[in-house]
C-alpha positions in Angstrom: 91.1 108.8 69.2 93.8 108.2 71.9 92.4 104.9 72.8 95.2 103.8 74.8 94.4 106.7 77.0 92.0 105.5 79.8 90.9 108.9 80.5 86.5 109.3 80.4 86.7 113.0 79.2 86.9 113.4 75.6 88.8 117.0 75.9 90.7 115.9 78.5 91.9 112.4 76.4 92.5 114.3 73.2 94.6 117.2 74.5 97.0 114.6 76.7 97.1 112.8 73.9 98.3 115.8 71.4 101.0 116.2 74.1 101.8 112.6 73.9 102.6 113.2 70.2 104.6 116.2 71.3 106.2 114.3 73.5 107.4 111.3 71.1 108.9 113.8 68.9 111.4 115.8 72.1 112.5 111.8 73.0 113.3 110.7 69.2 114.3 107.1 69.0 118.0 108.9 68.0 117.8 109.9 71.5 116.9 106.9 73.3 120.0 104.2 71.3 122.3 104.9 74.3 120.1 104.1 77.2 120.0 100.5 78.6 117.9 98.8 81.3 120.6 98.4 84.4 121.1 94.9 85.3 121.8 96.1 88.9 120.8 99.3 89.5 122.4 100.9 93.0 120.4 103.9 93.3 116.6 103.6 92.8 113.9 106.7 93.2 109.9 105.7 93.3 107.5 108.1 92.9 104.2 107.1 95.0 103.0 111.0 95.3 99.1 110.5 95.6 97.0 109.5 99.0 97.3 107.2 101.6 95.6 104.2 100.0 97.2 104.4 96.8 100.7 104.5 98.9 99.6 101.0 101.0 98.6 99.4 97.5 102.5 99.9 96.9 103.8 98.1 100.0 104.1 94.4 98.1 105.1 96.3 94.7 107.9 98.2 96.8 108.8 94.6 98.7 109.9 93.5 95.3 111.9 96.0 94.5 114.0 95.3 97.2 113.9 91.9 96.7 115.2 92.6 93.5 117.8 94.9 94.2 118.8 94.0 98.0 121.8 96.5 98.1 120.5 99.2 96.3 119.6 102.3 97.9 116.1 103.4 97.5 114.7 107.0 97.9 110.8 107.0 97.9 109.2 110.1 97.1 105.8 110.8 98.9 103.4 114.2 99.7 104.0 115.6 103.0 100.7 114.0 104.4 102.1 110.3 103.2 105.4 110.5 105.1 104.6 109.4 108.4 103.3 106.1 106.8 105.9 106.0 104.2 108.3 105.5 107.6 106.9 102.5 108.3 107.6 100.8 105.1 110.7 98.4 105.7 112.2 98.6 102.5 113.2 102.2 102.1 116.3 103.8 102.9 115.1 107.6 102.2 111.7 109.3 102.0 111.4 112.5 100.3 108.7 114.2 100.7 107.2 116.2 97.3 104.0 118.2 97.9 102.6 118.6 93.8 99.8 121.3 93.4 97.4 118.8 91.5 97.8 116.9 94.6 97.7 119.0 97.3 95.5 121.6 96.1 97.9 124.2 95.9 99.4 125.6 93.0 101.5 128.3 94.8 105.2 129.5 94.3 106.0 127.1 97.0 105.0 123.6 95.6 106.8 124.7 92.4 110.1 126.0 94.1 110.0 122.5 95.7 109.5 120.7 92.6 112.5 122.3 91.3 114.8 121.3 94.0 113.7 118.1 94.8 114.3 117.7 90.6 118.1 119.2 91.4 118.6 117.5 94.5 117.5 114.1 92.4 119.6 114.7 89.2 122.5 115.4 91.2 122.3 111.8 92.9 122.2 110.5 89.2 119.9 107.6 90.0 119.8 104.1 87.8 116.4 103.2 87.6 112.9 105.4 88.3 109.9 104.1 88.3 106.8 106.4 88.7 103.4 104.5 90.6 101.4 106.9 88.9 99.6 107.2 85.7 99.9 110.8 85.4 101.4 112.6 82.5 102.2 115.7 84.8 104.9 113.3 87.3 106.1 111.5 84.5 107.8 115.0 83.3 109.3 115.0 86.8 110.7 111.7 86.5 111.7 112.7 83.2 113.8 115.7 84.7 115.0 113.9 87.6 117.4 112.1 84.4 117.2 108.1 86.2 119.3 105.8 83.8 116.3 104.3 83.0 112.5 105.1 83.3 109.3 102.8 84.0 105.5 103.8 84.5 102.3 103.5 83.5 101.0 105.0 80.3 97.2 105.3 81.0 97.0 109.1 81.6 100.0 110.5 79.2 103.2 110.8 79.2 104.2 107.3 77.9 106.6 108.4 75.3 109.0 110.0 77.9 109.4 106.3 79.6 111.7 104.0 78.8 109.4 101.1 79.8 106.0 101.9 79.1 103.6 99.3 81.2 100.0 98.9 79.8 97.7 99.7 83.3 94.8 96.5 83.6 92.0 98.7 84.7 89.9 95.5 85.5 93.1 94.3 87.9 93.9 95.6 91.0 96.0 98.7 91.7 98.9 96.3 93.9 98.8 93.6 91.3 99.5 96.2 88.9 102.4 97.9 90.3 104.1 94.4 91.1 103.8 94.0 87.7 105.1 97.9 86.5 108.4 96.5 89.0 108.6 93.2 87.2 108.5 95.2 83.8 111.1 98.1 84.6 113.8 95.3 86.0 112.7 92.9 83.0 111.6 90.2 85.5 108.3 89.2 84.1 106.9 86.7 87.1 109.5 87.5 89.5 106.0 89.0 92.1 104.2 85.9 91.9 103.8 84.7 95.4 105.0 88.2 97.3 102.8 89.4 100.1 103.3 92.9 101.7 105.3 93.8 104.3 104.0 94.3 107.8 104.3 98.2 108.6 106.6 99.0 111.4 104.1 100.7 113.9 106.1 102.6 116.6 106.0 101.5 119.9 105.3 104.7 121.2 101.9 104.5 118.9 101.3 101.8 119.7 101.1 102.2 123.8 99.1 105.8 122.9 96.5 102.9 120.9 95.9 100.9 124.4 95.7 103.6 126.3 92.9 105.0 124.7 90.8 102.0 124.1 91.3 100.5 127.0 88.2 101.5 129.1 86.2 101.2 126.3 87.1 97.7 125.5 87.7 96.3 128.8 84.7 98.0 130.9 84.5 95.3 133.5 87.2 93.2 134.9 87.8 90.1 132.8 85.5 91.1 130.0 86.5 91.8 126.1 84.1 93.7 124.1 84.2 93.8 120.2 85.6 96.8 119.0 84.1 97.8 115.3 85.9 101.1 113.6 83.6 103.5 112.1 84.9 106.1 109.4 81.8 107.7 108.8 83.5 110.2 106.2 84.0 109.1 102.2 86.4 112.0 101.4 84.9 113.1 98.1 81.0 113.3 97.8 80.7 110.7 95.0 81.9 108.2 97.7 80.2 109.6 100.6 77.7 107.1 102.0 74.9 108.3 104.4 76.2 108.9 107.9 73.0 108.4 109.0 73.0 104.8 107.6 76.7 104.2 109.6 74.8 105.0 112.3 72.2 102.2 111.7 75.1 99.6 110.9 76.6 100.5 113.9 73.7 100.8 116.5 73.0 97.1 114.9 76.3 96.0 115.8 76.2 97.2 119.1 72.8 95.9 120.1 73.7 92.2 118.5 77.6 92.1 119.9 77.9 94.3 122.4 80.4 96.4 120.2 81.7 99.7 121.0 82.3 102.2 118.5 85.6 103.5 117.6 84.9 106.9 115.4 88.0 107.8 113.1 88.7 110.8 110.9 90.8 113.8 110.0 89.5 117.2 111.3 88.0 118.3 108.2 85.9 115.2 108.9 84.2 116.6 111.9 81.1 117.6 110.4 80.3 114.2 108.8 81.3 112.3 111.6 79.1 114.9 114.3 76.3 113.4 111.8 77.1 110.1 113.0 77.0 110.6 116.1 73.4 112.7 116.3 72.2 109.6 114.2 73.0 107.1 116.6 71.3 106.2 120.4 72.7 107.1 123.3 73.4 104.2 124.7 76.3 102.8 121.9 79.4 102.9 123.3 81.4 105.4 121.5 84.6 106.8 121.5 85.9 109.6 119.2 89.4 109.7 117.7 88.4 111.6 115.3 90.7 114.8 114.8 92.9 112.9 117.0 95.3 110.9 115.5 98.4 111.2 113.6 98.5 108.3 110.9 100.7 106.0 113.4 98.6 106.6 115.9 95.7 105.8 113.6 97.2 102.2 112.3 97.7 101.5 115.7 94.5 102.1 117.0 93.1 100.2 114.1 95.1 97.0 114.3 93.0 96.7 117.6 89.9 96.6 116.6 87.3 93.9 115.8 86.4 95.4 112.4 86.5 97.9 110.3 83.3 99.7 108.3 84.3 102.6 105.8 83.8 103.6 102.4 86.6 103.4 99.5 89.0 105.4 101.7 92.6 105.9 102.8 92.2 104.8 106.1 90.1 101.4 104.6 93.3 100.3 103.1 95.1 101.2 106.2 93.1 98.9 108.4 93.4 96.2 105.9 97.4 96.7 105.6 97.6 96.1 109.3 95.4 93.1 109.6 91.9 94.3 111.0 88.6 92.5 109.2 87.0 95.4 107.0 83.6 95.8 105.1 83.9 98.6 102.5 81.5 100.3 101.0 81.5 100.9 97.3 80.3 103.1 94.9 81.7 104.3 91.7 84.9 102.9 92.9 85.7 99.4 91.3 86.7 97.0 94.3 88.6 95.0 91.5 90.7 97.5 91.2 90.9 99.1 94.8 89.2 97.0 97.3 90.8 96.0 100.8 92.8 93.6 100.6 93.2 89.9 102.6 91.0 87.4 103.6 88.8 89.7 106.1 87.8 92.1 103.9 84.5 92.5 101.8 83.7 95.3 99.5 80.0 95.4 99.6 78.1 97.5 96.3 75.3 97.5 94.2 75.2 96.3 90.1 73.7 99.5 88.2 74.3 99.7 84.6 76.5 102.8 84.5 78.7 101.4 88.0 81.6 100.9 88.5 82.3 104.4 86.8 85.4 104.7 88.1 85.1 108.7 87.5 85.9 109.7 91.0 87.9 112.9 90.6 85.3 114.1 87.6 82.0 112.5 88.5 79.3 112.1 85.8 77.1 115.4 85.2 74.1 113.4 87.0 76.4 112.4 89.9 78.3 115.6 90.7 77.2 117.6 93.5 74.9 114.8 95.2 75.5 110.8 97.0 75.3 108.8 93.1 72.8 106.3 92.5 75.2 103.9 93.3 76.1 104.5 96.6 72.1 105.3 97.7 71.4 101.7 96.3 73.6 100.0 99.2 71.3 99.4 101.7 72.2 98.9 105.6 71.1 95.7 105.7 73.4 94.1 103.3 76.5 96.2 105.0 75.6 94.7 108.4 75.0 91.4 106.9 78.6 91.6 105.3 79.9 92.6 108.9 78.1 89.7 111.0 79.6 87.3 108.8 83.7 88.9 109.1 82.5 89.1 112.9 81.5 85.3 112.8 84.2 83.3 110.9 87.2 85.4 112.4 85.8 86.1 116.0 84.2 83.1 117.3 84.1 84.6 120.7 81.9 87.4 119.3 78.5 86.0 120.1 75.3 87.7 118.6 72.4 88.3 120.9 70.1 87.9 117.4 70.4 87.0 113.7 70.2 89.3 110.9 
């Protein structure tokens, strides 16, 4: 029932879909005769509310929007922890910034009051074309009431019926190829991404002098030497994509014995305790130096345009690192790299095959998987993480030399 849903729990599926059905019947096809696609829609609103990855998987679907409508004016709609990044995006003229309670983990007064102006402020500005990134029935309402000309999104999650263009989600395809194509759809431009890369993000100047400040004795510790600098985020977010940080430490003591690398250690605050791990796993004599705690997200793709490479698991700051050109090796889990692995040349999602992985059930892990590291993830052994690594640190660095051979 509800196959067209591509939601795992069976509740869940049939009661989005029972308000699908709800749904079709409030937008009546009597309703929809007057609405046509704009052939040149001047004002344009995107919704890319979620986390920082899923935002720099937008950057090339975003690109082409622009492209498509060069003197438009687009607003981009973002949660408060987004905006900083969302300012380096080229092609936006405004960011608003929309903090939902299924997203932020707050369901106060507050995030509602501010869903209710932004919808105001939005209506008011009578926009010709929204398109919504995500596949979520909840933010396709707000679309919905934010009253665009014409509607596009995905309708994987619910909510199809109240879009005007409903794009079918490829969950074997990756997350930017399929938002190109949700832009080609809702301008009715079928091929008009092929070829588009993303944009470079405009990293502030004053970020990035903050960036060479603070790596420069750790990367230059003698006069006229250069050491490799490899970017450890020790932290997976969620526990379902948290790999040991005790086996970090063995990729990166490896690393360092083999390169002469220095550790650069990156994370939020609330990553402290995973990345203090780290750090009691690994020898004294690594080279270290902790951002963690102490970086704002410039700051952060500053600092990691300037390293050597990258290790993580499926996280935000993975696609960051990616987006602004450092080699990364991710590590996967019940994450599909198809669908959300680093992008470019010099990055290599590294997993395991199990029968039941890729799941893909990250926000409601499998009964088996919930409260403990999945199968998955325990599977990936260091070895094959810092074979992964020599080889990005070989083909792209040639000056990195190994002491030894994995």
């Amino acid at each position: 029932m509800f196959r067209h849903l591509q939601l795992t729990e069976r509740r869940e599926r049939i009661l989005v879909g029972l308000a699908d059905l709800g749904l079709a019947v409030l937008r009546s096809p009597s309703r929809l005769r007057s609405r046509v696609r704009p052939a040149h829609p001047g004002r344009i609103l995107l919704l890319r509310l979620e986390r920082m990855g899923d935002l720099v998987m937008t950057r090339a679907a975003i690109s082409l929007v622009r492209t498509l409508a060069p003197s438009a004016r687009i607003d981009l709609a973002v949660g408060s922890w987004n905006a900083s990044l969302a300012r380096m995006l080229p092609d936006v003229d405004t960011i608003e910034e929309l903090d939902l309670g299924w997203l932020a983990r707050d369901i106060s007064s507050r995030a509602r009051r501010g869903m209710t102006t932004a919808v105001k402020a939005w209506r008011a500005r009578r926009y010709d074309l929204g398109i919504n990134f995500e596949g979520d029935i909840r933010s396709h309402v707000l679309l919905y009431a934010a009253g665009p000309a014409w509607t596009a999104g995905f309708g994987m999650a619910g909510g199809g019926p109240l879009l005007d263009e409903q794009v079918h989600f490829d969950p074997v395809s990756h997350t930017a190829d399929n938002a190109i194509r949700l832009v080609e759809q809702a301008f009715g431009r079928p091929g008009a991404g092929a070829g588009i890369t993303p944009p470079q993000l405009v990293i502030p100047d004053a970020a990035r002098a903050f960036a060479a400040h603070r790596l420069a004795d750790i990367a230059v510790p003698h006069v006229g030497e250069r050491r490799p600098l490899v970017g450890i985020h020790a932290s997976g977010g969620r526990l379902v994509k948290q790999w040991s940080p005790a086996r970090f430490a063995v990729v990166a003591t490896e690393l360092s014995r083999m390169f002469d690398a220095a550790m650069v250690l990156t994370g939020s605050l609330e990553d402290r305790p995973m990345v203090e791990a780290f750090r009691a796993a690994l020898p004294h004599d690594v080279p270290v130096i902790d951002l963690s705690g102490a970086l704002d997200v410039p700051q952060l793709a500053a600092v990691l345009e300037r390293l050597t490479l990258f290790v993580s698991g499926d996280t935000g700051p993975m696609h960051l690192a990616s987006a602004v050109g450092a080699p990364v090796v991710g590590v996967f889990g019940p994450s599909d790299p198809r669908r959300w692995g680093p992008l470019g040349p010099r990055s290599i999602g590294v997993r395991v095959d199990l029968p039941c992985s890729p799941c893909n059930r990250i926000r409601r892990p499998p009964g088996r998987c919930t409260g403990r590291i999945p199968d998955c993830l325990e599977a990936v052994g260091t070895p094959d993480v810092v074979a992964a690594a020599v080889r990005i640190l070989r083909l792209h660095n040639p000056s990195a030399s190994p002491h030894g051979d994995v």
